[in-house]
C-alpha positions in Angstrom: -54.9 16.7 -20.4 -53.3 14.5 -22.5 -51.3 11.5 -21.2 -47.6 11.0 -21.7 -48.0 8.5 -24.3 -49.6 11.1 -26.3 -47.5 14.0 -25.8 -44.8 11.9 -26.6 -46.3 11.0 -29.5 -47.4 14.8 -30.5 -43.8 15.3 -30.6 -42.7 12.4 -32.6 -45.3 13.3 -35.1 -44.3 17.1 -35.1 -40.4 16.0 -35.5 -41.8 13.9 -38.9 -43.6 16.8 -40.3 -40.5 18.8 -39.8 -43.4 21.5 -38.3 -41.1 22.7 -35.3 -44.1 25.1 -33.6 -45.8 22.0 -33.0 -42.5 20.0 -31.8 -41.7 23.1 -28.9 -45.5 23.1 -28.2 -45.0 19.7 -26.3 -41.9 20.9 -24.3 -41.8 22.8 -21.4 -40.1 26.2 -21.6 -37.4 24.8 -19.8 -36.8 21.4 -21.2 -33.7 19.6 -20.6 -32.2 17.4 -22.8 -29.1 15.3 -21.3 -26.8 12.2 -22.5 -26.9 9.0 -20.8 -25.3 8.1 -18.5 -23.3 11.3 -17.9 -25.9 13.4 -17.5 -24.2 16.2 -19.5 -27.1 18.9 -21.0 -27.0 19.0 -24.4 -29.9 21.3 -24.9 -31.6 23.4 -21.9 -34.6 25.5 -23.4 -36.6 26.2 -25.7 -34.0 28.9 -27.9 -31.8 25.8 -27.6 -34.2 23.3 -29.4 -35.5 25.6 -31.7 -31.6 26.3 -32.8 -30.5 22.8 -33.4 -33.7 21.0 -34.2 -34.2 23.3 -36.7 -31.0 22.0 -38.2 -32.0 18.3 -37.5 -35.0 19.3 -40.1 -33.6 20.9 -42.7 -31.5 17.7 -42.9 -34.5 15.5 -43.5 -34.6 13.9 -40.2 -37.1 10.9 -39.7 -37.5 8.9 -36.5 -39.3 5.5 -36.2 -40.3 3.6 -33.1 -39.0 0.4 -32.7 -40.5 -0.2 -29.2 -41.7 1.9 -26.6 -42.7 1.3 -22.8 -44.2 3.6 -20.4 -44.8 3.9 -16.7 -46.4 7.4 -15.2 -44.4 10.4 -16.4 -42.2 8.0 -18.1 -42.1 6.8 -22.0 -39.4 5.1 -23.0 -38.6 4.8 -27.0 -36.0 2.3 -28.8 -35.7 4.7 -32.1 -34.7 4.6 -35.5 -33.4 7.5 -36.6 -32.5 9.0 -40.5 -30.9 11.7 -41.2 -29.6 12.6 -44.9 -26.4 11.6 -44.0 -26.8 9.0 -41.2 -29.2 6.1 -39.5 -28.7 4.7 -36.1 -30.7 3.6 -33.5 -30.9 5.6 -30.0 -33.0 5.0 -26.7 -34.8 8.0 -25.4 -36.6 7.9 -22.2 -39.3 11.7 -21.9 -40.6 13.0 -18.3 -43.9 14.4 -18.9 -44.6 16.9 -16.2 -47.9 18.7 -16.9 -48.8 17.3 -20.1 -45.2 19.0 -21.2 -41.7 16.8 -22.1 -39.5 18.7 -19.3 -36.6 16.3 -19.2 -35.2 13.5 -22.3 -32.4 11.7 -21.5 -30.6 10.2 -25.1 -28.6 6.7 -25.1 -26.6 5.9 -28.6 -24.0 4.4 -29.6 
């Protein structure tokens, strides 16, 4: 199985190729993506990612590591992200349950 690093990784590399079979591939069915620090979902599912990362594709989206740090289920990335019409940097920390993301939690600005 891989580790979290990797599935982590798997993702990242699926959200660069735009290929968004592979990017659902490394969540669990019921993923859970929240803000930070409310808490607040902002996507449950995979119907939900495939809806609005589909959109974040079609808009040429790009994300670079700028650090990351794990510890067990945990990886922590400090990103760079580009859209077509945007850049900023957010923080995302992944729980990898199962060698499958099942909770992000996104920091920004």
């Amino acid at each position: 199985m891989a580790t979290p690093t990797e599935v982590v990784q798997k993702q990242l590399d699926a959200y660069n190729a735009h290929d968004i079979d592979a990017f659902l591939a490394t969540y669990a069915l019921d993923a859970k993506l929240r803000d930070f620090p409310s808490g607040d979902f902002l996507i449950v599912g995979h119907t939900q990612l495939r809806e609005r990362y589909s959109r974040i594709f079609a808009n040429k989206a790009h994300v670079d590591v700028a650090e990351r740090i794990a510890n067990g289920d945990y990886v922590v990335n400090h990103e760079f992200v580009k859209t077509a019409n945007e850049e900023f940097y957010a923080v995302a920390i992944y729980h990898v349950t199962n060698g499958r993301i099942d909770q992000v939690w996104f920091l920004t600005d």
